[in-house]
Structures are given as structure tokens and as C-alpha cells.
C-alpha positions as CSV (number, residue, x, y, z in Angstrom):
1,X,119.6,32.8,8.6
2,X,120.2,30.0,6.4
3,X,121.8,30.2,2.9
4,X,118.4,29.9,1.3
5,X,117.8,33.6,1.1
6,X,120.9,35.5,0.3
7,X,121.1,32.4,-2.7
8,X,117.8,33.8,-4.4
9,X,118.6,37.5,-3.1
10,X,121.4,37.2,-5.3
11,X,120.4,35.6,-7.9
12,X,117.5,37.9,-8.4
13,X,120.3,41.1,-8.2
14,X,121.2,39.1,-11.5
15,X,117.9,38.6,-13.0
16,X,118.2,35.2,-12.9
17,X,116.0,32.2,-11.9
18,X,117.1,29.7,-9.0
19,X,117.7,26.1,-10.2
20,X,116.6,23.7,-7.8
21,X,117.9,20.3,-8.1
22,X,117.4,16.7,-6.2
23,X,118.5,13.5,-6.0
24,X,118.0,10.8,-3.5
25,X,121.1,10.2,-0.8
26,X,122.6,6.8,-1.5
27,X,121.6,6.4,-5.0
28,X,123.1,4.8,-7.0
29,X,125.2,4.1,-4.3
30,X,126.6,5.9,-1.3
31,X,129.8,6.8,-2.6
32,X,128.3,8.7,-5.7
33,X,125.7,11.5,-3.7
34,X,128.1,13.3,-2.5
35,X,130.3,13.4,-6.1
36,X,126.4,13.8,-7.4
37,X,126.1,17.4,-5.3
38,X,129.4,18.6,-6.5
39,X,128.3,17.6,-10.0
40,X,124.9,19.6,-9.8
41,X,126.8,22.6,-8.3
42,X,129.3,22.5,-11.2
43,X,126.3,22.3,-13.9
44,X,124.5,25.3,-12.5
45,X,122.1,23.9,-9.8
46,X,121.8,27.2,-6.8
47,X,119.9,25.0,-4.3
48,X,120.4,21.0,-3.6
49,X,117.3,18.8,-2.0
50,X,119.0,15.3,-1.0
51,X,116.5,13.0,-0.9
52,X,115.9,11.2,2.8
53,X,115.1,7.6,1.1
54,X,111.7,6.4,3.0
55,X,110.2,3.1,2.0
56,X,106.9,5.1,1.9
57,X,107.4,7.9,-0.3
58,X,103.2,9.1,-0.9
59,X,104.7,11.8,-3.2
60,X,107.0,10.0,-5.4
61,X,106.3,8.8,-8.9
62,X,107.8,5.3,-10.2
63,X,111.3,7.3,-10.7
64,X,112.2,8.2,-7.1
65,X,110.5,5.5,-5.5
66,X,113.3,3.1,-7.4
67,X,116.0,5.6,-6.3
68,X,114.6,5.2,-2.7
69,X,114.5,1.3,-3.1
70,X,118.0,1.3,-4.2
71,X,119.5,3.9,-1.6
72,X,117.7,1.4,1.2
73,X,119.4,-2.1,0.1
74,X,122.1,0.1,1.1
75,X,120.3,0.7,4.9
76,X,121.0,4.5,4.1
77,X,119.2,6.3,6.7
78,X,119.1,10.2,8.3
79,X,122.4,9.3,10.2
80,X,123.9,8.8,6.8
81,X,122.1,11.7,5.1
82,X,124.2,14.0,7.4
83,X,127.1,13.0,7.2
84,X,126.8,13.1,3.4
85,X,125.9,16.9,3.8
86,X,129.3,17.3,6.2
87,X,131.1,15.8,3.7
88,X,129.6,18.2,1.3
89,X,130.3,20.8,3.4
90,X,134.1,20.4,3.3
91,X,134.7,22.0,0.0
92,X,131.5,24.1,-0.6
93,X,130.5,26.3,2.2
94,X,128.4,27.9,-0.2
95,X,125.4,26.4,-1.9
96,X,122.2,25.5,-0.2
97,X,121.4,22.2,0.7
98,X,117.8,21.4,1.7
99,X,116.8,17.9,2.9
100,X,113.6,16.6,1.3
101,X,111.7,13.5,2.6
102,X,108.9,12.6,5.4
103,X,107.5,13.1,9.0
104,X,108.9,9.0,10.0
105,X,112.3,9.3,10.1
106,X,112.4,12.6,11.7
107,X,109.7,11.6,14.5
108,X,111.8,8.7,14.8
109,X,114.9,10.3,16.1
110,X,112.7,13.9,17.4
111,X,112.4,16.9,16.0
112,X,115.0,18.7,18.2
113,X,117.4,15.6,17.6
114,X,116.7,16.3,14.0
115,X,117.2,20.2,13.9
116,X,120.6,19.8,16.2
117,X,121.7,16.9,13.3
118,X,120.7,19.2,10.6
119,X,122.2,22.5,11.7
120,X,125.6,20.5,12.7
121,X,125.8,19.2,9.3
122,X,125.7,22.1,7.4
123,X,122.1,21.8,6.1
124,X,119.9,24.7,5.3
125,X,116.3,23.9,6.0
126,X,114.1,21.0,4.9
127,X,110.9,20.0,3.1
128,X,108.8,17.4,4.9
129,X,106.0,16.3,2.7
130,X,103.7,15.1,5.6
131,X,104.2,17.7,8.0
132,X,101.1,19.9,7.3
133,X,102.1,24.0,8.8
134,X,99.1,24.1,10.7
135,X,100.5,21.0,12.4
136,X,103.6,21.9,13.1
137,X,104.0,25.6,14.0
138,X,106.3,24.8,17.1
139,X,108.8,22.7,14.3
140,X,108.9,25.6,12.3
141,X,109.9,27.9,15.1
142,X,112.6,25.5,16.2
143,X,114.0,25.1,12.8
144,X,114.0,29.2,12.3
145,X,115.6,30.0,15.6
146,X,118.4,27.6,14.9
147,X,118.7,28.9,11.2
148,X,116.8,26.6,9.2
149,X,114.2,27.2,7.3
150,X,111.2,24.7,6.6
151,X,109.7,25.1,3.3
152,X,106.4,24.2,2.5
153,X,104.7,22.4,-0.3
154,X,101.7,24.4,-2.0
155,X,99.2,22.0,-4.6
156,X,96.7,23.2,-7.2
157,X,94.3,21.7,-4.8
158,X,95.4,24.4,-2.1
159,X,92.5,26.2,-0.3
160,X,93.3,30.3,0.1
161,X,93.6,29.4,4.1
162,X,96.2,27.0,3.5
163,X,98.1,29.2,1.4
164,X,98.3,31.8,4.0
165,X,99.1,28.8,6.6
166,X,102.1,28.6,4.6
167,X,102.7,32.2,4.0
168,X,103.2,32.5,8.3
169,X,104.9,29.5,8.9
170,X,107.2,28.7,5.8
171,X,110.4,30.1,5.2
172,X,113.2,29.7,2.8
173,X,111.0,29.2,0.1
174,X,107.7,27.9,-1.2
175,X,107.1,25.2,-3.3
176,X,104.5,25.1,-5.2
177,X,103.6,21.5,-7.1
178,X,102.4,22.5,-10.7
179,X,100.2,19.4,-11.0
180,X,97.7,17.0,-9.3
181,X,100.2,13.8,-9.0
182,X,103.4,12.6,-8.1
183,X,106.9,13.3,-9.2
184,X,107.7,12.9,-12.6
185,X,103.7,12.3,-14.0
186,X,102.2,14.6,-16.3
187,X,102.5,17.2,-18.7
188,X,103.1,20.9,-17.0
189,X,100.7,23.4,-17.8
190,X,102.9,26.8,-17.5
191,X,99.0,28.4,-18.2
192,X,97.4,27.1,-15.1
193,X,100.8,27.6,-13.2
194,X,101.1,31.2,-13.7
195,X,97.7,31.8,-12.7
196,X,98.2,29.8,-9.2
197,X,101.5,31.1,-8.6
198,X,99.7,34.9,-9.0
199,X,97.8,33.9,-7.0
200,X,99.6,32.5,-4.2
201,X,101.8,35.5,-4.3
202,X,99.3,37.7,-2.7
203,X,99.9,36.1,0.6
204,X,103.4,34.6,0.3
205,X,106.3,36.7,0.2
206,X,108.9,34.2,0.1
207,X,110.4,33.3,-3.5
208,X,108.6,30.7,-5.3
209,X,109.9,27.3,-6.7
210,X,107.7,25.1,-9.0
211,X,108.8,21.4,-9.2
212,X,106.9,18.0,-10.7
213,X,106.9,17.8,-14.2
214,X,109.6,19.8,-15.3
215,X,112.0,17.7,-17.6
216,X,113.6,19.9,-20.7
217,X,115.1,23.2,-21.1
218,X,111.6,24.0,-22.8
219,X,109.2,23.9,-20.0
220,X,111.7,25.0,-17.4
221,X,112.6,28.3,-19.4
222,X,108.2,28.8,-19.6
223,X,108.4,28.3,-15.9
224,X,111.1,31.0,-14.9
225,X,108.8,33.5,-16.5
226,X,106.4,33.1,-13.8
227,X,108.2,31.5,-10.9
228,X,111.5,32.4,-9.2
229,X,112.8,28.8,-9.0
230,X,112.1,25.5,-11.4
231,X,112.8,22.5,-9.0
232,X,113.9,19.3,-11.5
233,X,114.3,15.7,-9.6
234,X,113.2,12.7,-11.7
235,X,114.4,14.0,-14.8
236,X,118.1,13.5,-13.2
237,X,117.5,10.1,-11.4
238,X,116.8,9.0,-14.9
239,X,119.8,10.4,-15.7
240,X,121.5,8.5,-13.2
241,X,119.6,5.4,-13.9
242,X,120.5,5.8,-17.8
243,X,124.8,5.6,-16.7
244,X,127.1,3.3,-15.8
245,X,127.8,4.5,-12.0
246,X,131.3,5.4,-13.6
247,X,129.7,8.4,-15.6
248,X,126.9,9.2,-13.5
249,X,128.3,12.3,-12.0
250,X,129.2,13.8,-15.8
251,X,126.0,12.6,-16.5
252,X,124.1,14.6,-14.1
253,X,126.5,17.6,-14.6
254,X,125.5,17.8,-18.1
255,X,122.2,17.8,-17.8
256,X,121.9,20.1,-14.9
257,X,124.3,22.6,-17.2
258,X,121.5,22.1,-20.3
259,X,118.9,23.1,-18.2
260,X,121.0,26.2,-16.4
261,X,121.7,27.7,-20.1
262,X,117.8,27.2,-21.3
263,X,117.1,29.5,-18.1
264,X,119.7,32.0,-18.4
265,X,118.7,32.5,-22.7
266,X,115.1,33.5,-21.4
């Protein structure tokens, strides 16, 4: 079992909604993401997605795509993105870390190089945006016998059929994309995202995070009333794009901790 679900068993024990937080590894540099974890952790953040930059990100709005560009004149690649999580790892054993990015880099090295990288590491699961479940069952398998959970992304778009694809193949969590687009576009509407996310949970059991389009204390305090997680990423690359690399870790931290007390005060 990876630290995924005792992280939202607890946190639901306390009534409380799981803030999911991302940033890319290697931006702004590579020296800052892993002071950039510990400052998420420190504002309030219960899960971290590190970023896996890719020079093709088909999900990404303008904001994570220049994070990506920026993390790559640095050559970052997977090798680095573990070592980042060890390091992580040294002083907190504790707080999820889930590696977000796409099916390249991961077909590049193979999947079982990739899950025996992961677990090593210290990493808790992953979220491959091109990796469809009914595509890769045998992945999933491999990632949940070696305690890792691969979580799934779930669209407004998403057909009943899929969503139950997800429901017997996903684990961790579910995330469920609150609008048609890509990260960091749009205006959230917590109407339409309650009625999906009711609807979803008929099939899927696991704890559901909404992410894209989430950017104040506001709308992620609307979204805890319907979801079990908020998942926030562009919203801190600007902050990280908006500070001196000096204070880009208080930065972050004091951002994450605005949006921690909007969801606690619901």
C-alpha cells in the first residue's frame, strides 16, 4: 500500500479535504524542487505531484508548458525526477508524492524499469496523462503489486464505460478534470462539477480530487464541498514565476498555506 490511502483515510477521520499540489521537477531550477516540496508540505499541501517535464505536454496550459521549457534547458529527465523524490525522502517519510507526466519517458526506460525507479525512490503512485486504463491494465497491476498506485484522469467528456474502466483499474485516487481544456484555462463551474462528480461516484470508490482551474481560496473551498481533494498546479508555477528564485520557496509556502486555511474555514 502506498501512502495515498491512509493520507485521505486520515484526513477524512478529521473532516477535512486533501490538498493536492504540483509543480514541475527542475523548475525554476533543480536545486529549488526539492526546497519547493518541503515548502508545499510546510503550507498545508497532503499530496505532492512533481511534474516529469516532457517537451510535449498535450494537457498543459501556457503556465506548465514554460515550467517544462525551463526544467529541460536544464536536461532534467526521469533519472533526475527520482533522485529529487529520494532526496525528499530523507527528511519526510510521510507525505505522498505522486509523479505526474506522459507515456514517453516511461516507455522510454519500460514500465518495469520505471515502477522498480519509482518504488526505490520513495514515490507513491503516478498519473500518466496518455496512458488510457483500458490500455494498460497489466501497468496498473505491476504498479499495485509493488505498492503504487496509478491514478487516473476522469474528463467532463467521460463516457459511463470509461468511468467504470477507471473505477477497476485506478487506485490511489481519481482525478477528475473539472473542465474541457488544459491546465490553468477557464473559469470552474463547481455546478456542473458536483453533478459529474455524483455521478462518477456511483462506480468509483476511491476518493476524488478535482484539479484545472482552481486558483483562489474561493473556488477551492466550493470544491471541497463536493470533492474529497482540490488539486492546484498553475496557480503555484505562477507563483514561482512571479519570485526571484531567492523567495520562491516562501512564495509557494504562502500560498499553499492561503489555500489550506480557505479549506479548513468551510
Amino acid at each position: 500500500m502506498s501512502r495515498i490511502e491512509p493520507t485521505f483515510t486520515a484526513l477524512k477521520a478529521q473532516n477535512k479535504t486533501a490538498l493536492v499540489t504540483f509543480i514541475t521537477a527542475g523548475d525554476p531550477g533543480p536545486e529549488l524542487t526539492v526546497p519547493l516540496m518541503h515548502a508545499l508540505v510546510a503550507g498545508g499541501a497532503d499530496v505532492l505531484e512533481l511534474g516529469v517535464p516532457f517537451s510535449d505536454p498535450m494537457a498543459e496550459g501556457p503556465v506548465i508548458q514554460r515550467a517544462c521549457e525551463r526544467a529541460l534547458k536544464f536536461n532534467i529527465g526521469l533519472k533526475d525526477v527520482f533522485a529529487f523524490v529520494r532526496e525528499f525522502r530523507q527528511t519526510n517519510a510521510s507525505t505522498p508524492v505522486v509523479l505526474m507526466g506522459y507515456a514517453n519517458p516511461i516507455e522510454r526506460i519500460g514500465q518495469g524499469e520505471f515502477i522498480r525507479c519509482a518504488k526505490e525512490a520513495g514515490a507513491d503512485g503516478a498519473i500518466v496523462v496518455d496512458y488510457p486504463p483500458e490500455e494498460c491494465q497489466d501497468f496498473a497491476s505491476a504498479m499495485r503489486d509493488n505498492g503504487l498506485d496509478l491514478i487516473f484522469l476522469l474528463a467532463p467528456t467521460s463516457t459511463t464505460e470509461r468511468v467504470k474502466q477507471v473505477a477497476q483499474h485506478g487506485g490511489g485516487f481519481s482525478y477528475y478534470v473539472s473542465l474541457k481544456g488544459v491546465t490553468g484555462s477557464g473559469a470552474i463551474d463547481t455546478d456542473d462539477v458536483a453533478r459529474r462528480v455524483s455521478a462518477i461516484r456511483e462506480h468509483v470508490k476511491l476518493p476524488i480530487g478535482v484539479g484545472f482551474g482552481i486558483r483562489d481560496g474561493a473556488t477551492a473551498r466550493a470544491v471541497a464541498q463536493v470533492a474529497d481533494a482540490v488539486v492546484i498546479g498553475s496557480r503555484i508555477i505562477q507563483e514561482i514565476e512571479a519570485h526571484p528564485a531567492s523567495e520562491a520557496a516562501e512564495a509557494v509556502r504562502t500560498f499553499t498555506s492561503s489555500i489550506r486555511t480557505a479549506l479548513d474555514a468551510r
